[in-house]
KEKOL-528139 format. One record per residue (C-alpha): residue number from 1; residue in three letters; x, y, z. Coordinates in steps of 0.02 Angstrom, whole numbers, plus 50000, padded with zeros to 5 digits. Example, Ala and Ser with C-alpha at 12.3 -4.5 7.8 and 13.67 -1.06 7.14 Angstrom:
2
@pos=1; code=ALA; c1=50615; c2=49775; c3=50390 $
@pos=2; code=SER; c1=50684; c2=49947; c3=50357 $
This chain:
130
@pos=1; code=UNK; c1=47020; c2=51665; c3=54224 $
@pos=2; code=UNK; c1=46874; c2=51804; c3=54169 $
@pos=3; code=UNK; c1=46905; c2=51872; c3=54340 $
@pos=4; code=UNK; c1=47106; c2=51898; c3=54313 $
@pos=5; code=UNK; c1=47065; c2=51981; c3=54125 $
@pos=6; code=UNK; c1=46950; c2=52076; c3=54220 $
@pos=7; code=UNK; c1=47051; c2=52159; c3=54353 $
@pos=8; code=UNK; c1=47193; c2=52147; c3=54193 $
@pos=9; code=UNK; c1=47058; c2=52273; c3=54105 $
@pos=10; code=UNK; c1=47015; c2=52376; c3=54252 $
@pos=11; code=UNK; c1=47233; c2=52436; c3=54292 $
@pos=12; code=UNK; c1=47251; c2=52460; c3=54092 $
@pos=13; code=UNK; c1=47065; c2=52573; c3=54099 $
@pos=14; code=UNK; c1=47143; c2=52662; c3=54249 $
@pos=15; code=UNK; c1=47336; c2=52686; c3=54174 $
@pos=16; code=UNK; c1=47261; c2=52730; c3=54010 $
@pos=17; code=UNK; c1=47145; c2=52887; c3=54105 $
@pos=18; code=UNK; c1=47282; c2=52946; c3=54221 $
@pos=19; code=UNK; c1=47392; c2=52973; c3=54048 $
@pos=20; code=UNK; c1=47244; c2=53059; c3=53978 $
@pos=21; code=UNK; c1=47223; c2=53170; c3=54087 $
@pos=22; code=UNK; c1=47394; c2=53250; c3=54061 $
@pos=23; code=UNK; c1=47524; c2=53341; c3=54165 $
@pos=24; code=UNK; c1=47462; c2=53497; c3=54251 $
@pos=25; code=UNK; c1=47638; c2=53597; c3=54361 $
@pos=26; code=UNK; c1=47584; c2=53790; c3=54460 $
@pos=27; code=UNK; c1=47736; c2=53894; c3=54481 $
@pos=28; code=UNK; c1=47767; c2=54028; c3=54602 $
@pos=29; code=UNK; c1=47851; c2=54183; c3=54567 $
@pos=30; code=UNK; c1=47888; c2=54330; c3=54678 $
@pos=31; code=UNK; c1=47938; c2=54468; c3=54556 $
@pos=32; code=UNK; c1=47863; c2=54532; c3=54393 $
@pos=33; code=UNK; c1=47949; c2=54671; c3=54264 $
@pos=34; code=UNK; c1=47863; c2=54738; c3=54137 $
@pos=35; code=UNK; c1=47922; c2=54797; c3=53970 $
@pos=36; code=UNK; c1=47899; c2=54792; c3=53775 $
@pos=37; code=UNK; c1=48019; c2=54768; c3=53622 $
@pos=38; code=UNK; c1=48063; c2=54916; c3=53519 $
@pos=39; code=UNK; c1=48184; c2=54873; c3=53358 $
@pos=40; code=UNK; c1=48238; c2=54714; c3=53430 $
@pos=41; code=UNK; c1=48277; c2=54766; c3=53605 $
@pos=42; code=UNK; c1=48183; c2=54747; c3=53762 $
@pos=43; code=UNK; c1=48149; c2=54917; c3=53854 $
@pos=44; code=UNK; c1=48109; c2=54872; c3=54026 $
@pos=45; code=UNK; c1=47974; c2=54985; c3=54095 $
@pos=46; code=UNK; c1=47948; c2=54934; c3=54272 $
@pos=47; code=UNK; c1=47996; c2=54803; c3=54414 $
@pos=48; code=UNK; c1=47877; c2=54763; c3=54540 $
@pos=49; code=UNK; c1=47865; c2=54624; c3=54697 $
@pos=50; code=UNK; c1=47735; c2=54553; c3=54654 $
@pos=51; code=UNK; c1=47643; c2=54358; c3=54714 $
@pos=52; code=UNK; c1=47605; c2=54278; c3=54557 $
@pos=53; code=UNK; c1=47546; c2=54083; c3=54496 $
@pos=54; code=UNK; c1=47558; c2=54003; c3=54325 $
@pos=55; code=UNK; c1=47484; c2=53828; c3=54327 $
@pos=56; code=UNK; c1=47517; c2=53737; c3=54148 $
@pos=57; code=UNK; c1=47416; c2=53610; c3=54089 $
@pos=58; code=UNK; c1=47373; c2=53545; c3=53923 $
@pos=59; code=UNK; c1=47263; c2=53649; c3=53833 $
@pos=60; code=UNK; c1=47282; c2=53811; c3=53945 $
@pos=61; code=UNK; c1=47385; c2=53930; c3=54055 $
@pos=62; code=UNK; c1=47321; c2=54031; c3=54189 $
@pos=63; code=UNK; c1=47412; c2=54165; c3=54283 $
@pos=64; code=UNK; c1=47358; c2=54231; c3=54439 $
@pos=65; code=UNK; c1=47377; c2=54376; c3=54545 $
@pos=66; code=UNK; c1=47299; c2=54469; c3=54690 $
@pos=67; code=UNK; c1=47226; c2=54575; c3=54565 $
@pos=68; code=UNK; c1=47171; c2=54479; c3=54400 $
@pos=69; code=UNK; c1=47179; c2=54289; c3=54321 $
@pos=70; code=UNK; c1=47210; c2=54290; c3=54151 $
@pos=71; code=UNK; c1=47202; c2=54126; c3=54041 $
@pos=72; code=UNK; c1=47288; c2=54083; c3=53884 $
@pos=73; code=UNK; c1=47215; c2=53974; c3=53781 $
@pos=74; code=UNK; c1=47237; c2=53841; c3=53609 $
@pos=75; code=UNK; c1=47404; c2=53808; c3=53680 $
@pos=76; code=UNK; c1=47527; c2=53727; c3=53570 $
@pos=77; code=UNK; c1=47703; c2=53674; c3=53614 $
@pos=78; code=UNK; c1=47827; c2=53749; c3=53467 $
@pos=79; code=UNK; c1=48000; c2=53675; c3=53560 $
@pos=80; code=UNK; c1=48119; c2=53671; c3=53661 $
@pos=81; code=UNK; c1=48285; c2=53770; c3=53667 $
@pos=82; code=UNK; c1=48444; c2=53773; c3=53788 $
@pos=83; code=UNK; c1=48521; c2=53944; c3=53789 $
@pos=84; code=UNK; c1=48669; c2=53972; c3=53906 $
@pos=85; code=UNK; c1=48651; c2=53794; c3=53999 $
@pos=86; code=UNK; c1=48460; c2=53845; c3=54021 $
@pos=87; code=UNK; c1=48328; c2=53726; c3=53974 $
@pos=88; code=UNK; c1=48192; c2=53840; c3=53882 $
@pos=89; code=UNK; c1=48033; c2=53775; c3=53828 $
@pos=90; code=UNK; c1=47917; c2=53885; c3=53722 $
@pos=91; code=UNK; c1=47733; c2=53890; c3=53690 $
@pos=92; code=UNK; c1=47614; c2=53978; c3=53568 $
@pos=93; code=UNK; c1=47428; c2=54020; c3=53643 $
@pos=94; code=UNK; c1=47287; c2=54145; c3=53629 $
@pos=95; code=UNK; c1=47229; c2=54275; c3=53749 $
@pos=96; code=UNK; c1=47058; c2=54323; c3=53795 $
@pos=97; code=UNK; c1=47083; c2=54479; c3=53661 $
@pos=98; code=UNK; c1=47105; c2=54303; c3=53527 $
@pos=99; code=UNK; c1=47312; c2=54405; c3=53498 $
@pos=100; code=UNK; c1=47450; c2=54272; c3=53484 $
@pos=101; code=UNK; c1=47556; c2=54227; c3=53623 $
@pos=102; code=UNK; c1=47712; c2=54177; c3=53655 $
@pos=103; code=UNK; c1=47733; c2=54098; c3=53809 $
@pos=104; code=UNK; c1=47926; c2=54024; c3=53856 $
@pos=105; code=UNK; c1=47945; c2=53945; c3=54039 $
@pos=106; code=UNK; c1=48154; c2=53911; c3=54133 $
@pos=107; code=UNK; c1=48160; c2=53851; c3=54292 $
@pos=108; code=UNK; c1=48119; c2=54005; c3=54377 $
@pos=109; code=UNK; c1=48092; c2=54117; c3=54232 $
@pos=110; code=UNK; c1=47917; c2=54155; c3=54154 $
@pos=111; code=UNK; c1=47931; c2=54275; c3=53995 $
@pos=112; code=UNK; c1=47733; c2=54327; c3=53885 $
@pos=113; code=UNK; c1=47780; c2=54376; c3=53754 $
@pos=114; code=UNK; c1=47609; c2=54473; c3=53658 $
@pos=115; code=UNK; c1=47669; c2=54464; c3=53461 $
@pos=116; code=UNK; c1=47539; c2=54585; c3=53405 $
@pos=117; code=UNK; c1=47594; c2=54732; c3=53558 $
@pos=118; code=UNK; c1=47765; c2=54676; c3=53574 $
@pos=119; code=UNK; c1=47704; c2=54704; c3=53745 $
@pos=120; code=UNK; c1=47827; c2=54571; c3=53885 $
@pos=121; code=UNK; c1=47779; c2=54525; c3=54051 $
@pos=122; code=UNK; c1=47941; c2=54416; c3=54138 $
@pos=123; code=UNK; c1=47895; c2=54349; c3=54305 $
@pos=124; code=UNK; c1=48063; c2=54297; c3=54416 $
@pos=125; code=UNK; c1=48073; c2=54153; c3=54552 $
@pos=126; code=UNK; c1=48198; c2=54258; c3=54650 $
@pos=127; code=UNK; c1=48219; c2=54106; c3=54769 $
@pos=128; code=UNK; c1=48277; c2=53998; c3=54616 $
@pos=129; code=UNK; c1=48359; c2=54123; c3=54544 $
@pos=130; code=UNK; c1=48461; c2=54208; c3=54684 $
């Protein structure tokens, strides 16, 4: 009997960690355009190809390049939204500068959203997307 309450103790000790732990998902994305908002409306700046990986976890984003990782941090998750038949869930975070963040992630769709620039980076799955 102790030694089934036991091994009863161990599984819960081990199901309990693994949910813990959290979920942790890296992205790949193949394009990145850069713009900001003026009055409302996006200007788009640039387009680039570009190699990119955002890997979400609980408490922080990182997005990496061949050229620089940067890492949001005291992410919170402020909801989800469908626009258009397009699952959207949106994030609020700090960057390394401590300016707010909003960070919203689609299936194949990145969008950074800087609230104090109004400065947008969008990176683009073009495989996912077409």
């Amino acid at each position: 009997m102790k030694n089934i309450i036991l091994s009863i103790s161990i599984i819960l000790g081990f199901n309990s960690l693994g949910f813990s732990q959290g979920i942790e998902e890296t992205v790949s994305f193949n394009q990145v355009e850069i713009g900001t908002v003026v009055s409302g409306n996006l200007m788009n700046i640039s387009t680039e190809q570009d190699i990119s990986k955002v890997t979400i976890s609980n408490s922080t984003i990182e997005i990496k390049n061949s050229e620089e990782i940067v890492l949001l941090t005291s992410v919170k998750h402020i909801g989800n939204e469908k626009v258009h038949n397009l699952d959207i869930s949106r994030y609020k975070c700090k960057n390394s500068s401590g300016d707010d963040i909003i960070f919203s992630v689609s299936e194949g769709v990145v969008s950074i959203f800087n609230v104090e620039t109004n400065f947008v980076i969008t990176l683009i799955n073009k495989d996912i997307l077409g």
